[in-house]
N, C-alpha and C positions, 0 to 999 in steps of 0.2 A: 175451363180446362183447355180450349178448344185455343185462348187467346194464349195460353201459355205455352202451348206445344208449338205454334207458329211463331215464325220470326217474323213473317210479314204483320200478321197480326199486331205482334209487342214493338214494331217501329212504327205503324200506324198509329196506335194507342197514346207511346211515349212521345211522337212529334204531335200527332194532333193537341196532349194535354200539352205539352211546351208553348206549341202555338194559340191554345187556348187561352192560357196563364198569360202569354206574352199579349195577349187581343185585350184582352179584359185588363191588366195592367196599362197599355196604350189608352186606351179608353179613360179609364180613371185617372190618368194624367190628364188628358185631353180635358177632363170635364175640369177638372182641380183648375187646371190653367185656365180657361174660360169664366170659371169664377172668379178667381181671383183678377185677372184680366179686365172682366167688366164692373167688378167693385172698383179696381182702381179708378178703371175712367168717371164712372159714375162718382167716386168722390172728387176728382179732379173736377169734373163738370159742377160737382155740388158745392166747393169753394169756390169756384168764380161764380158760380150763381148766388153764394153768402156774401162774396165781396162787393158784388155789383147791389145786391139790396143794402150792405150798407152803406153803400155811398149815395144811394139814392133816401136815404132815412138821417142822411147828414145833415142836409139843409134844414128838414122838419125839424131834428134837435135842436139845432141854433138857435129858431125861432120858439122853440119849445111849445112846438103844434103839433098838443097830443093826440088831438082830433084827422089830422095828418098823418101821424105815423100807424095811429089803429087802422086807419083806412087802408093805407099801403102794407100793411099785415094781412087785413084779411084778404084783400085782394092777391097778394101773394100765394097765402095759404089755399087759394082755391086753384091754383097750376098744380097739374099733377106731373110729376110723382111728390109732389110737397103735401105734409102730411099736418107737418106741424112747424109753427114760428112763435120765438119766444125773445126777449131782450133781460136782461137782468146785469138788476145793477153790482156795485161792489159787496155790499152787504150781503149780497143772494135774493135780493128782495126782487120778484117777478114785476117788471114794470110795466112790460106789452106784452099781448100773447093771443093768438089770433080762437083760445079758451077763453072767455069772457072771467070760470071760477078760479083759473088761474092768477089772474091780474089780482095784484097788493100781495101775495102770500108767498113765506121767506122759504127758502130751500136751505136745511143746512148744507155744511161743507162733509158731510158724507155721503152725499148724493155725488153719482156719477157724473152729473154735469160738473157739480164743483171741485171731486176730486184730480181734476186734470189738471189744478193749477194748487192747492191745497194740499195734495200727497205728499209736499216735503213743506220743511219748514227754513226759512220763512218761504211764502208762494212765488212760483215761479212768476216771472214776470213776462216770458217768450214761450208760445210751445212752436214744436215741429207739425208739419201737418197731420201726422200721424197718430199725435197725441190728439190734436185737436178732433180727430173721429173715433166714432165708436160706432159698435152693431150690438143690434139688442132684438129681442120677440119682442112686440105688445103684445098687453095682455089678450087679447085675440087671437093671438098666435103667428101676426103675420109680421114678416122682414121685416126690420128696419133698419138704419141707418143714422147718425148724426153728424151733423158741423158747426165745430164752433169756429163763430170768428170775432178776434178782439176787439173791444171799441176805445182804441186809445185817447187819451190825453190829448188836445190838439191846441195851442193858441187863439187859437177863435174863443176858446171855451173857458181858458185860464187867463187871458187876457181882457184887457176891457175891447168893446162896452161890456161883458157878458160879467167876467169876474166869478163866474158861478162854484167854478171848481176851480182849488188849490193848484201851483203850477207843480207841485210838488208830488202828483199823483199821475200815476206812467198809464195804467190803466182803468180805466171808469165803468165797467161792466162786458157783460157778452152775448153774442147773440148764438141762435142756437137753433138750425134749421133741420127737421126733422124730413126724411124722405122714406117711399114705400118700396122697397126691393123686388115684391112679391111678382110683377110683372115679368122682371129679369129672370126669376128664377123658373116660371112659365119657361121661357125661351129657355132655357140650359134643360129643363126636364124635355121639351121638345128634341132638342140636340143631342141628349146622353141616348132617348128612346133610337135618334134614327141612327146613331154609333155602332148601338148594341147590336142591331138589325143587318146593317154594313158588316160587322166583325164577323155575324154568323154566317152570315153569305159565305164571306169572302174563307171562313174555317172553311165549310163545307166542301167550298170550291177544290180548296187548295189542299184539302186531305185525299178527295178522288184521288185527283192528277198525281199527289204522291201514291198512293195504293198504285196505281198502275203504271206508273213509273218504275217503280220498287220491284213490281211483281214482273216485268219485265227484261231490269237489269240484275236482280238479285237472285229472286225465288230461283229462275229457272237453271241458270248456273249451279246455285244449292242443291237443286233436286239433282243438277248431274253428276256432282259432288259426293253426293249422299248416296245414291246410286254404287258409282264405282268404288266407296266406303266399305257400302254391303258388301258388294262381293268380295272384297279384299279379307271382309271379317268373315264371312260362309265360304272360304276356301276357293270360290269360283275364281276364272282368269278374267280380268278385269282392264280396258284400256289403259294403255301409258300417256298417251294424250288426248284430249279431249278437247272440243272444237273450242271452249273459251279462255284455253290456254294462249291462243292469236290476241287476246285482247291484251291493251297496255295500263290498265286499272289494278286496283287492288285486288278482285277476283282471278283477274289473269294469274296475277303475282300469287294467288292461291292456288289457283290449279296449276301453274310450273310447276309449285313447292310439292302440290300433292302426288304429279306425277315423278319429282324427286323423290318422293316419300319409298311412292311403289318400289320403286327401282331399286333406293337405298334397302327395302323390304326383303326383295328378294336374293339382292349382295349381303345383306344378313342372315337369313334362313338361309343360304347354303351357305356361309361361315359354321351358322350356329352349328349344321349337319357334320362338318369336317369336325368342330371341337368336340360335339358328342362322341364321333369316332374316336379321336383324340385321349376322349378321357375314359369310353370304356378301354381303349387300349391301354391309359394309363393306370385304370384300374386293375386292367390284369397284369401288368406287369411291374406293377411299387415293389418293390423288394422287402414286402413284410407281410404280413398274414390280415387279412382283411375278408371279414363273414356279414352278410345282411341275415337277422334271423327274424321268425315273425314271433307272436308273446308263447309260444310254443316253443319256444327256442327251438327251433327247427331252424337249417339252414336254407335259406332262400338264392343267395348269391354267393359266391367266393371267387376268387382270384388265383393266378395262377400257383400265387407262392401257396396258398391254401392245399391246392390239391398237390402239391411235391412234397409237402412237407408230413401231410396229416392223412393223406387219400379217402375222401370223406365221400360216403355215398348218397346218393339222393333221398333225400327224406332224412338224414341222418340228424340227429341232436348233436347241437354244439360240444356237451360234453363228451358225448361218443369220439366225435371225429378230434377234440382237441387230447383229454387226457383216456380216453380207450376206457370210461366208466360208465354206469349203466345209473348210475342219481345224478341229480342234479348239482351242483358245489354247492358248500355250505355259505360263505361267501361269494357273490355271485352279481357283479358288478350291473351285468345284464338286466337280471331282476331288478336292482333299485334303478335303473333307468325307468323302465317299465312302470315302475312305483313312481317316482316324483317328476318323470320327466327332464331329467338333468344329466350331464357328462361326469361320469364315473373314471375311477384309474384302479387298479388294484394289479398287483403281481403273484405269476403262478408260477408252479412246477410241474414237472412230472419225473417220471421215470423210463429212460428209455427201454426198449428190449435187450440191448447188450448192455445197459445194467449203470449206463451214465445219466447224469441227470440234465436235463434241459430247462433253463427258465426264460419267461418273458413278460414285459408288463403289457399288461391289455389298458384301452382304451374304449370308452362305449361312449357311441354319442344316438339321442333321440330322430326317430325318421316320422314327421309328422304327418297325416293327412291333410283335407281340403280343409276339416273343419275345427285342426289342429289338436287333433287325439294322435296317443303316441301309437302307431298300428304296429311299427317294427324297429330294432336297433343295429345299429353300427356298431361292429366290434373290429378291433386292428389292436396286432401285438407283433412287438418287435423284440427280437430276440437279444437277450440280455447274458446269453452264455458267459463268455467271453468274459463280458463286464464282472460278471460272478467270480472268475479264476481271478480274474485280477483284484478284485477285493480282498480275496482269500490272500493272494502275494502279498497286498499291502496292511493287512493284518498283522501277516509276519513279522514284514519289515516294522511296522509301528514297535509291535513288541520288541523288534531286536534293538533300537534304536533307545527305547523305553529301557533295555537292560544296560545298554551302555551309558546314555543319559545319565541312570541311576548310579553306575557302578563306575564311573572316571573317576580317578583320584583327585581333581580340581573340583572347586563349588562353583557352579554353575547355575544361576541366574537369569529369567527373559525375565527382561523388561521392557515396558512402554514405552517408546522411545518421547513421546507428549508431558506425560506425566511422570515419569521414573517411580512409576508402581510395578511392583513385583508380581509377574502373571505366573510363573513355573518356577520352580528350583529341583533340584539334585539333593539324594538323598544326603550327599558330600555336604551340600553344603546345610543344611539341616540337622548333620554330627558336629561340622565345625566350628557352627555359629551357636548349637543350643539351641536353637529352635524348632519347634515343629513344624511340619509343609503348612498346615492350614494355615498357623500362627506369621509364617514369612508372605502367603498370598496377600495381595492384596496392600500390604503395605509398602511404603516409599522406600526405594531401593537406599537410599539414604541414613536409615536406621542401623544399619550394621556398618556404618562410618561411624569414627569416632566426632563428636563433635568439633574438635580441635580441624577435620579436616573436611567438613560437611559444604563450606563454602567453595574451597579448594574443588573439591570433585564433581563441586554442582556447578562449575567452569568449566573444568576442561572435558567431564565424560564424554560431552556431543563432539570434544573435538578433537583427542586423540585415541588412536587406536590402545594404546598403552600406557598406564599410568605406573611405575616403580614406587614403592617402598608406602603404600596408602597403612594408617593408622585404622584399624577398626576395632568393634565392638563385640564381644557376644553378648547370649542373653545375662550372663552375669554381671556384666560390666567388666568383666577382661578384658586388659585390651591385648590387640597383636599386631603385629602387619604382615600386609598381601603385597605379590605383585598382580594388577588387576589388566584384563587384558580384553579388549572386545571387539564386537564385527555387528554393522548394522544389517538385518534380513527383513522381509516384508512379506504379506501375505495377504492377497488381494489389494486395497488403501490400505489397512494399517499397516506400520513400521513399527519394527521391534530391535532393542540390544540385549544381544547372547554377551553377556559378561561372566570371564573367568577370570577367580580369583584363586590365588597361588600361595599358603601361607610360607612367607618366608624369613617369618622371624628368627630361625636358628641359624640361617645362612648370614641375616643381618648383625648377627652376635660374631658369629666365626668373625665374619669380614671388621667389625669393629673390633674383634681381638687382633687382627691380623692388619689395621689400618694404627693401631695402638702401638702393636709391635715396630711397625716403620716408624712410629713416631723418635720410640725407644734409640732403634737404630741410627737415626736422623740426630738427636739426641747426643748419641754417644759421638759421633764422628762432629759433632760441634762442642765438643767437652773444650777441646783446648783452646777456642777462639772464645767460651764462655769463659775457662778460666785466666785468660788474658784479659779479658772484657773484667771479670772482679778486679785481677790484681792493680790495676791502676788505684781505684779507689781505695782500696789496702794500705798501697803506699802510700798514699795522700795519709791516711789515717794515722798509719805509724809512725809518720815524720811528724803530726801535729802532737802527738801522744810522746814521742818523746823529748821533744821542743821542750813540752812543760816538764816534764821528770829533771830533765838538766838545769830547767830553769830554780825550779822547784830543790835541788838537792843545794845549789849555789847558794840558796837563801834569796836568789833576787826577784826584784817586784818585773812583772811581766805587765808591763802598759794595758791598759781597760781595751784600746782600740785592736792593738794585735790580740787579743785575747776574742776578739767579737771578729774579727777576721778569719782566725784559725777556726774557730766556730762555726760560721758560715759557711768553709769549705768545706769542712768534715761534716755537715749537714746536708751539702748538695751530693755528694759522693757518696753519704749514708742511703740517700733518696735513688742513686744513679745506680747501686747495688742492688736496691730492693728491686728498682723496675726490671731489673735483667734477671733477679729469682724468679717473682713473679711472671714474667712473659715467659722463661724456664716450664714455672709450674703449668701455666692454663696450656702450653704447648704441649704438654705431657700429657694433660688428664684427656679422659674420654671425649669427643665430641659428642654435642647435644644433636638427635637429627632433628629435632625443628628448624625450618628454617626462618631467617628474618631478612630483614632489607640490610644490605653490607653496599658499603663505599669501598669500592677495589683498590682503587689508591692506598688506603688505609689498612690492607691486607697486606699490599706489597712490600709498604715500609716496614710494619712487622715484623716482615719475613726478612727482611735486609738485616735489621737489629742485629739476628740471631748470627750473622755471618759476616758483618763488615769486617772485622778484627782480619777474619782469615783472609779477606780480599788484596785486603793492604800488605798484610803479609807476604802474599802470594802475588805480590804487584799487577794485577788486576783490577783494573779501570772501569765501573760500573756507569754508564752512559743512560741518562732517565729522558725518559719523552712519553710525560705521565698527562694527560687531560686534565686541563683544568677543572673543570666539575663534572666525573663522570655520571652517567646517570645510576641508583643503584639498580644491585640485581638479587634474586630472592637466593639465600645460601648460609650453608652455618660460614663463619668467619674460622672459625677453627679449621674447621677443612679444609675450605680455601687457599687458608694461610699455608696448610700442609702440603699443598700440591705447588705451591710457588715456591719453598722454601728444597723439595722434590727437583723444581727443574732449576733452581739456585744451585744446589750442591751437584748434579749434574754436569753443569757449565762449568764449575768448578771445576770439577775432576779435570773434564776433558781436557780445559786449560793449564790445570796441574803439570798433567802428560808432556801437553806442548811448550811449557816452559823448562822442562827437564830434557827435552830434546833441542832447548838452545836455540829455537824458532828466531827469527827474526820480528816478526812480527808482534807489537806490543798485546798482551792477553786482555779482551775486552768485552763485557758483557754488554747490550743494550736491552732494556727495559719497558715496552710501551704498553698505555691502556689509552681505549678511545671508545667512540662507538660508531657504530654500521647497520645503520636502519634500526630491528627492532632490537638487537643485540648489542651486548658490553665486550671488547676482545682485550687479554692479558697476553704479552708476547714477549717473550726472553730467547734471545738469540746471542749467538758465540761465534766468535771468529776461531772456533777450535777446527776448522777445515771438514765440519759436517759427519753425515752419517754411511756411512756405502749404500746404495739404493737394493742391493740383494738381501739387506737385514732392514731397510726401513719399517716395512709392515711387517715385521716380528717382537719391533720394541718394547710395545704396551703388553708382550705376552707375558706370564706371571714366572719370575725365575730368570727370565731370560735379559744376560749382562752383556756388555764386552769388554768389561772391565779386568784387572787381572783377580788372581785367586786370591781371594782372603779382605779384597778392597770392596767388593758388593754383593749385594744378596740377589737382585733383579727383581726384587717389590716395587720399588721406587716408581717405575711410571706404571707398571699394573693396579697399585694403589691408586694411583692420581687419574687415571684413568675410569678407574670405577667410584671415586668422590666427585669427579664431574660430571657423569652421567648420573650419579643420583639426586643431585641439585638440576638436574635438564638440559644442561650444557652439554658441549663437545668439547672433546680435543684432539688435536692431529699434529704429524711431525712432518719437517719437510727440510730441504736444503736449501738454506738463504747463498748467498753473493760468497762471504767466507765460513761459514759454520752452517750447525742445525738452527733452525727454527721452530720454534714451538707455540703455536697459538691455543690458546682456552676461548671458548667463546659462549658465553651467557645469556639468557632472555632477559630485556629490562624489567623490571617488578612490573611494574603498570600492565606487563601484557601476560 
């Protein structure tokens, strides 16, 4: 315990074992190296001492004086540290051996001598020296060592005179000198002993000098450290500097920092004193009601707004001083504080004395002690008056908006603006359509489209504000049409469309009786350029018709070829009659409102058919500057044709007038269609000298002529006017160079 509570101690401890570890580690390299160190030399010394015996056992072989070479064996084998000497030949057969029971007896090649050259296949024929040694215990236990050294092949031996051995053999046996270590290892056990002895010193030595080094530089600074610590934590006044603050070491660096510390301390506790003031004064004056009570609900602390509001006396219970009762509430935010320890919210009332009611939501939050039991609670409530009357206002209004909502004569639809699912509707539109509210929730605004126009509307909803003449659905499958009309609103992220839908199918009927009627009229004031337009082919018919009668009463033969002639003609003319009934009748009947893709070109000549005769008449010169491929535009053709054939007979007139006034100027119509970005323009203009700019914007009004009495009705551009805003188009009048100008202007199909 003693080492643990000191720091001198634990750096004592931990350098002396470092240095320990580190002494004893040195050491056992030291020994390791010394061994291996003087094993090398020792094998180094013990191959030139193998080499040098066999060059001295060279000559004895030659002469093959075996009595010679045992002599210089055993004489060898008695130098110490030589322990043991042996020769062997290739077969393994022991030849000489300074062992008397070794000599004639074979060693296999699983013996360590042999396996140095044996170990692979076929046997090496060179070892390194390293192979050539080994270490091994005798069986007595003491060191040894071996050296082999090769006895090669030499010409002396494979040559004559000797002839003895094959030239063809590299090596002829090996010699194999055994040495005794044990002395060596005497001397390193002497050397590890006096290491061990040296290391312990030299620890001892060097652990002192660090202890009182340590206890010197360290301790005593710590202690003055630790010192001014205390007193800092027991409240006493405590130096700001201190004498080893002078020093330029890490300690110094510690006691600057420490005397930083102070200073910083006490620039903190008197902040902290201003903020406690701060926030009891903040406490008394938040502008809302704020109670500390203990599990008594008793009031402990309150604020100012507390006591203006409630005038609560000492000792008073919360309920007392908040609602003037004598129980506790039934709901009672405080108590489950109390219970589980956690921040509650609930909303109260009361009743004041002059008879109004006051509300406010409370807020409780847990006040813990040291050992975190809940001892008292924070209550604060802010007054919700206010908020109350205005709920009640916006009640109102919900309902009043809810009764109009309900009761507007238009059906009325939110929808998503994402999905085109129907969120609300109007009771309007749930009589109009047959459906019930729930039955229209929920489903895709789409559904009370008729199919015919589900594609249609599922284009342009997102993109115009208003869409004219939509075909829809009820639940019967009736159909009707609307005019459909809508405004995007939003509320919070989602986006929503309030869509009003208009039924205007009776209006649609008037106006197509009323588009029918112009037809009518249009009609009758082209009777006599129609029946100009028959009579040509009449005569053609009548002359061929009585050609043959004369021919016929004569008795005479009428040629095959003029008979297929007059036939021919009275067939084209029969065909030139029918086209002009026909274009007659489909000009007359009802237009279809569907619309389709129309080529306006094709509209125009049409409409010219119906009226060339009387042009020519009326010497009236129609000037065309028609596009050659316009693009189409989406529109019934009938109506179209009825609005050109409108400012046809118009131009007309005007020029009628101006040629009965003797004008000079020759009567001329020009004709153009083109197009301009995403739009198709039809434009028919007159050099009838224009419109007076104080009646311009009264033309298209419905009735209104400037024609004389009995020559027009004032339908004709009120018509044409509301058949091109029901296809999407525009049109406008203006005053060209000589006359009015009149352009129509169309959306290309594609957009």
């Amino acid at each position: 315990m003693k080492i643990r509570e000191n720091l001198i101690a634990k750096i004592i401890v931990a350098t002396g074992g470092i240095m320990l570890v580190g002494t004893l580690i040195l050491i056992h390299l030291s020994i390791g190296f010394v061994n291996t160190h003087t094993l090398s030399e020792h094998v180094i010394t013990a191959d030139m001492v193998s080499r040098t015996i066999k060059l001295g056992l060279h000559s004895a072989m030659l002469r093959n004086s075996r009595d010679e070479i045992d002599h210089i064996i055993r004489k060898v084998a008695e130098i110490n540290p030589i322990t043991s000497i042996r020769v062997v030949n290739k077969e393994g057969e022991i030849k000489f051996s300074n062992d008397p029971e070794e000599k004639d007896t074979v060693l296999g090649q699983d013996r360590p001598l042999c396996q140095a050259c044996h170990a692979s296949h076929p046997p090496k024929a060179a070892l390194t020296r390293e192979e050539r040694v080994r270490e091994f215990r005798s069986s007595e236990g003491g060191h040894l060592f071996s050296v082999q050294t090769p006895i090669e092949n030499s010409h002396e031996c494979s040559g004559g005179p000797c002839h003895f051995h094959p030239p063809d053999k590299t090596i002829l046996g090996t010699m194999e000198l055994v040495f005794s270590f044990d002395n060596t290892d005497m001397m390193v056990a002497d050397y590890r002993t006096g290491l061990i002895v040296l290391g312990t010193i030299f620890f001892i030595i060097t652990s002192g000098g660090i202890f009182l080094g340590l206890r010197q530089i360290i301790t005593k600074p710590l202690s003055q450290l630790t010192k001014s610590s205390r007193d800092i934590a027991e409240g006493r006044t405590s130096r700001a500097d201190l004498p080893i603050s002078m020093r330029q070491d890490e300690l110094g660096e510690l006691a600057r920092s420490h005397t930083a510390m102070v200073r910083a301390l006490h620039a903190k506790q008197q902040a902290l004193n201003a903020k406690m003031l701060e926030y009891e004064l903040l406490f008394d004056n938040v502008p809302c009601v704020v109670t500390v009570q203990d599990r008594d609900y008793k009031l402990l602390e309150y604020n100012k707004e507390t006591r203006e509001r409630f005038s609560p006396f000492p000792g008073a219970y919360c309920y007392q001083a908040y609602k003037g009762i004598n129980e506790r509430c039934e709901d009672c935010p405080v108590e489950k504080t109390f219970e589980n320890g956690l921040a509650h919210c609930s909303e109260e009332s009361r009743r004041n004395p002059d008879g109004t009611y006051s509300h406010w939501i409370v807020h409780t939050a847990p006040i813990r002690d040291e050992h975190g039991r809940v001892t008292k609670a924070m209550e604060m409530c802010l007054d919700i008056t206010e908020r109350k009357k205005l709920e009640e206002r916006l009640k109102e209004s919900e309902k009043k908006y809810h009764t109009i909502f309900n009761n507007v004569p238009n059906s009325i639809f939110v929808v998503d603006n994402t999905t085109l699912a129907i969120i609300d509707c109007n009771s309007t539109a749930s009589s109009v359509y047959g459906y019930a509210p729930e039955e229209l929730i929920g489903r895709p605004f789409l559904t009370v489209i008729h199919p015919d126009e589900t594609e249609r509307i599922q284009a342009q909803l997102r993109v115009f504000t208003s869409i004219n003449q939509v075909k829809s659905m009820r639940r019967d499958g009736s159909a009707f049409f609307v005019d459909i009309m809508q405004a995007l609103s939003a509320h919070g992220s989602d986006e929503y469309l309030l869509i009003s839908t208009t039924d205007v199918t009776e209006r649609l009927e008037a106006e197509q009786l009323l588009f029918h009627a112009g037809k009518m009229a249009t009609l009758g004031e082209m009777a006599t350029g129609v029946a100009h337009e028959l009579n040509q082919p009449l005569t053609v018919i009548k002359s061929a018709s009585n050609f043959f009668i004369k021919k016929v009463n004569a008795g005479e033969t009428i040629p095959p070829e003029t008979v297929a002639t007059l036939a021919r003609e009275v067939d084209s003319y029969v065909d030139r009659a029918t086209r002009i009934i026909n274009h007659m009748r489909e000009f007359g009947r009802k237009a279809d409102r569907n619309l389709e893709r129309v080529n306006v070109n094709d509209c125009v000549n049409r409409a010219f058919t119906l009226l060339n005769k009387q042009f020519d008449a009326h010497g009236i010169t129609v000037d065309w500057e028609l596009a050659d491929d316009p693009t189409p535009v989406m529109a019934s053709p009938e109506q179209l044709e009825q609005v050109v054939v409108n400012l046809l007979v118009n131009a007309r007139d005007v020029l009628e007038e101006k040629t009965g006034a003797a004008d000079s100027d020759t009567p001329r119509i020009t004709v153009r269609t083109g197009r301009d970005k995403d739009s198709v323009f039809i434009q028919v203009e007159d050099n009838g000298g224009g419109v007076p700019e104080a009646i311009l914007s009264k033309i298209f009004d419905p009735f209104f002529t400037t024609k004389r009495v009995g020559k027009g009705t004032g339908l004709g551009l009120s018509i044409s006017y509301g058949l091109v805003k029901n296809i999407g188009g525009a049109i406008h009048a203006e005053n060209g160079e000589a006359g009015a100008r009149f352009t129509i202007t169309l959306p290309v199909a594609d957009s």
